[in-house]
FIPAMI-190944 format. One record per residue (C-alpha): residue number from 1; x, y negated, z. Coordinates in nm, 3 decimals. Layout:
BEGIN
- resi | x | y | z
- NUM | X | Y | Z $
...
***
This chain:
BEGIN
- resi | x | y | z
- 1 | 0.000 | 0.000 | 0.000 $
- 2 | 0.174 | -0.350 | -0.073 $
- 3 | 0.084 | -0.592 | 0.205 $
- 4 | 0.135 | -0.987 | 0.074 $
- 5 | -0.016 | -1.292 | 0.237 $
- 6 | -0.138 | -1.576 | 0.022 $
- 7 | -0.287 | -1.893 | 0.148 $
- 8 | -0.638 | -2.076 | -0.020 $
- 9 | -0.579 | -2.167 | -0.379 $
- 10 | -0.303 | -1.879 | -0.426 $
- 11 | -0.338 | -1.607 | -0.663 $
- 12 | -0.253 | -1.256 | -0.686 $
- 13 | -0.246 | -1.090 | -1.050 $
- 14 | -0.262 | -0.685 | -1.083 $
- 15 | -0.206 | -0.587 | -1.447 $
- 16 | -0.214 | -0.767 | -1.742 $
- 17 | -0.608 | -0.955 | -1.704 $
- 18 | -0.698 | -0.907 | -1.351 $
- 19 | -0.644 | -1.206 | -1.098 $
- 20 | -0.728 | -1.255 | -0.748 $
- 21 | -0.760 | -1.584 | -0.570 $
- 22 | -0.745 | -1.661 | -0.235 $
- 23 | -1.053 | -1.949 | -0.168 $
- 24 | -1.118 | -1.991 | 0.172 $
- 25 | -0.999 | -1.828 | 0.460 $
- 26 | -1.200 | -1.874 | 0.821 $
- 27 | -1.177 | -1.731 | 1.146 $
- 28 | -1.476 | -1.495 | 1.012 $
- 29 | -1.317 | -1.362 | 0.707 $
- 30 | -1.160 | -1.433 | 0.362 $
- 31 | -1.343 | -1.506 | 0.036 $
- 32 | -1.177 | -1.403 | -0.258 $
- 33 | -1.240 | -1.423 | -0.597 $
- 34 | -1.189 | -1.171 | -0.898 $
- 35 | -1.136 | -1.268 | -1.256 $
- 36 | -1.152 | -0.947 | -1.452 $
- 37 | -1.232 | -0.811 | -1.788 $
- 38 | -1.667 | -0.741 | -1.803 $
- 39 | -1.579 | -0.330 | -1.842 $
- 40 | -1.329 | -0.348 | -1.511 $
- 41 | -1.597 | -0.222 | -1.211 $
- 42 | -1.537 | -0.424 | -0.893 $
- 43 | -1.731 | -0.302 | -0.608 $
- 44 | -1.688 | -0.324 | -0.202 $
- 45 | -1.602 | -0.014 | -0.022 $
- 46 | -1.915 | 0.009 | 0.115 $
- 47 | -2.081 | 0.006 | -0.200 $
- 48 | -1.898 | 0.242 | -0.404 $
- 49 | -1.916 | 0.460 | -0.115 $
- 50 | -2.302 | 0.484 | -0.054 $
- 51 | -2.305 | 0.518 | -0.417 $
- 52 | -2.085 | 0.834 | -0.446 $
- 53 | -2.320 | 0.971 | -0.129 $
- 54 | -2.610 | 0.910 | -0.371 $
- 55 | -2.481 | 1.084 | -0.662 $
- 56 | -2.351 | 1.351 | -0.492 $
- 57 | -2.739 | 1.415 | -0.322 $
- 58 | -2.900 | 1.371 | -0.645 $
- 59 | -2.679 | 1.654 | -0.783 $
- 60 | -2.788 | 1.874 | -0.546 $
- 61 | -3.119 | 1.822 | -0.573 $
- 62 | -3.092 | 1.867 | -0.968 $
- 63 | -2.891 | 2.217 | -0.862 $
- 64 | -3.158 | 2.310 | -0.606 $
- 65 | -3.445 | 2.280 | -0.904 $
- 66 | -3.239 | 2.469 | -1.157 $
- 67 | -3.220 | 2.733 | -0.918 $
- 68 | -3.636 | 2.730 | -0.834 $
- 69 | -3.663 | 2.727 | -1.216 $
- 70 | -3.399 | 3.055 | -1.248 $
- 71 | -3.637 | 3.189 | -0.965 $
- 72 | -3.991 | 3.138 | -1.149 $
- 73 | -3.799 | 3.303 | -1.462 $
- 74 | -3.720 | 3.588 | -1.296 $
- 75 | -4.047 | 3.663 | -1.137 $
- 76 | -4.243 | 3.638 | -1.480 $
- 77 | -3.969 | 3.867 | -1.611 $
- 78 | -4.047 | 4.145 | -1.376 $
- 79 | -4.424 | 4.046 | -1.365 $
- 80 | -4.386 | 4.137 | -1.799 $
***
């Protein structure tokens, strides 16, 4: 992890288009701002996080009606 400090008005560039500015900076928190390409994804933690959670239920859900769909096709089989 590379640790830097930056005071209000600095900048921080990662890669070639990305930038990062430092705009205020209270006792509550910092506010930063991003200037990146529209097809970069910029998320908080938090976010991306709940999101993943929420994927990763509706796949299982999807799984859990394939497999009461496998289940009705095998009981009409061995009803035929």
């Amino acid at each position: 992890m590379l640790v830097l400090t930056r005071k209000t008005g600095e900048k921080i560039k990662i890669g070639e288009n990305i930038y990062v500015s430092i705009l205020d900076i209270t006792k509550s928190g910092v506010r930063i701002g991003i200037d990146a390409p529209k097809d970069v994804s910029i998320l908080r933690l938090e976010v991306y996080e709940r999101i993943q959670e929420e994927n990763v239920e509706a796949a299982r859900k999807a799984l859990k009606g394939i497999d009461q769909a496998v289940d009705l096709w095998r009981k009409r089989d061995c009803k035929e």
